[in-house]
N, C-alpha and C positions, 0 to 999 in steps of 0.2 A: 275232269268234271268241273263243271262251274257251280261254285256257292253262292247265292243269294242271300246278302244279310242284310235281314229288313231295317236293323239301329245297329249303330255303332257310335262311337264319338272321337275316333280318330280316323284317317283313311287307312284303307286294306296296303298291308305289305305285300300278299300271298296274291299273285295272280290270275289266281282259278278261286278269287272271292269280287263277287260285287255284291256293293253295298251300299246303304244309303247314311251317309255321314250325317249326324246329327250337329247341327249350329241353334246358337242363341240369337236374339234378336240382333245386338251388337253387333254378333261375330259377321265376318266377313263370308259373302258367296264363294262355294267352291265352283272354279271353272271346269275342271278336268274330272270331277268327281260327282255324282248326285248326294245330294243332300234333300234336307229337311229343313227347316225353322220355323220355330215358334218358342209362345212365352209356356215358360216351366210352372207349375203353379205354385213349385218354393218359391219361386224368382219373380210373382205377380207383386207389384208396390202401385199404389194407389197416386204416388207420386209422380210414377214414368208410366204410367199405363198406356197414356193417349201415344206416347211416344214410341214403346213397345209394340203397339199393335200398327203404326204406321212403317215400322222398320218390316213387321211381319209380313203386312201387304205387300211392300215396296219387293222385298228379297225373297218373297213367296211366288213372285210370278215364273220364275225361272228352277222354283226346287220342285223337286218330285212330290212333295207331302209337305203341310202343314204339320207342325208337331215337332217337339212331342208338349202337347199341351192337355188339360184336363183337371181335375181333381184330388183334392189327398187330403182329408180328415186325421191324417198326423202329423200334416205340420203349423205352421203358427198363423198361415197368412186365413184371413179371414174369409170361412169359407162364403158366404158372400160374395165378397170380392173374387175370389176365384172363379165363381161361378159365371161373374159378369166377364173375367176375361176367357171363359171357355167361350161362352156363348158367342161373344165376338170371334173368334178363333174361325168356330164353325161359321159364321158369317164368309166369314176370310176364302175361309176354301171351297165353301160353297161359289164364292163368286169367282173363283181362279178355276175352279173343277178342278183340286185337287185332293187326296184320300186325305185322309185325318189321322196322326199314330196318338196316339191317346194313354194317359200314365191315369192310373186307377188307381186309390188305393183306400178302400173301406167304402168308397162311394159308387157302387155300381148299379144299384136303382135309378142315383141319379143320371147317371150317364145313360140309361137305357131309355130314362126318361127324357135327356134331351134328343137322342136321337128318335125317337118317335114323333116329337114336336117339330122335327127341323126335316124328318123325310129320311128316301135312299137317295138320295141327289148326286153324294159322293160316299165312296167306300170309310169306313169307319172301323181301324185298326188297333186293337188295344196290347202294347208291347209290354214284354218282362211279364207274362201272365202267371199269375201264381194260386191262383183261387181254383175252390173244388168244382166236385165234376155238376153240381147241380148250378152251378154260376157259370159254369160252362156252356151247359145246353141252353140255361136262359139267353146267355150272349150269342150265340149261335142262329137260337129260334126270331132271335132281333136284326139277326143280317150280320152282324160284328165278326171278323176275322179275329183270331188270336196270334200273338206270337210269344214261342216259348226260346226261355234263353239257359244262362248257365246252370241254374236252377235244379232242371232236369237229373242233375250229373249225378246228385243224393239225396233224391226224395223222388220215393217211388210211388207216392200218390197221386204225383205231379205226375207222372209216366204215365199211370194210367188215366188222366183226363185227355193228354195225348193224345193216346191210343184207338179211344173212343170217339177222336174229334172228327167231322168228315176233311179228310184230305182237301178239298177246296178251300176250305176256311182256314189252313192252319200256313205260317211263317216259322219261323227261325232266328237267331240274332245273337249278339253277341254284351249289347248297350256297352257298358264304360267298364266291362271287365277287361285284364289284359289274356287274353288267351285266344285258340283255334277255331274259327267257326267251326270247321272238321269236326272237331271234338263234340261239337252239341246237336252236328246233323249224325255222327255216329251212334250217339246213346238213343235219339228219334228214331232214327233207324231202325234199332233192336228192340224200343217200345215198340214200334209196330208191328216188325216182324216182317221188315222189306228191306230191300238192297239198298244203298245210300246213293247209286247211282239213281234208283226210280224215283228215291225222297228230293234229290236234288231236282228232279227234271219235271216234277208235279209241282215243288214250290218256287222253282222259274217262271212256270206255267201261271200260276198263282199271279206272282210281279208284274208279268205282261199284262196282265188281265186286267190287275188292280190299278196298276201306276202308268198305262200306256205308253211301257217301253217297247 
């Protein structure tokens, strides 16, 4: 079987995994791998902005996704300024046609609210999803993919926002923990109550769809 891991932040050992390797603006293109890049909204400074978001452009022509960029009301940077570097973001990948993987954290009005402002233009990804099932169906009824990660593994409320999600909309991932994707498409798996081979080849199906591989 082939795994599809929509975030990761180092490349796959396991060669029945693809994935999309997440970089910072700094970090260097991966040639042999897909990736990602964007500005983190821990990592937005008002200082290097201008120069973050031209690293973004520049090394975003060539990555699958924009991201993982967005919002987060617990951490220090001002949310303001974050906001200006999402909005640029979205800019970014609007103008590459690339999807957007998107870090939420307490701010998901907002995020609903700039996607409404800016259109379906490109696909609009929100990873490491952790919120309940009514912030689910909101994000869904807005066009937004979800993707779920280690999380899953002991919290079974989380299972069942899963469960309930429409299989089109839903990824998989692994972000910066060290562990098996296997492991977090088996526990999806048995939330749903399907074979791990149909989970794999619905959320391929997904990839193709979203990131025109």
């Amino acid at each position: 079987m082939q795994y599809f891991n929509l975030h990761r932040h180092s490349p796959a050992k396991d060669l029945e995994e693809n994935a999309i390797i997440n970089r910072f603006p700094a970090d260097a293109p991966l040639e042999n791998n897909l990736y990602s890049v964007g500005l983190h909204p821990w990592h937005v400074s008002e200082n290097t902005l201008d120069l973050d978001l031209r690293l973004v452009t520049s090394k975003g022509k060539n990555a699958a996704a924009i991201g993982e960029c967005g919002l987060d009301r617990a951490c220090n940077v001002p949310f303001e300024l974050q906001c200006e570097a999402f909005r640029a973001q979205i800019g970014i990948a609007m103008k590459l046609g690339k999807p957007l993987l998107i870090h939420c954290v307490r701010s998901y009005p907002e995020i609903i609210s700039e996607k409404n402002r800016f259109g379906e233009i490109v696909p609009w990804i929100i990873h490491g999803f952790r919120g309940n099932h009514e912030t689910a169906l909101q994000l869904v009824k807005h066009g937004f993919h979800l993707s779920f990660g280690n999380a899953i593994l002991n919290d079974a409320s989380l299972c069942d926002v899963l469960k309930s999600l429409p299989l089109d909309n839903l990824f998989l991932e692994t972000d910066d923990q060290d562990m098996d994707v296997k492991d977090v498409y088996a526990k999806a798996a048995s939330s749903r109550g399907m074979a791990v081979d149909l989970l794999c080849s619905a959320v391929r199906s997904n990839a193709r769809m979203t990131f025109d591989l």
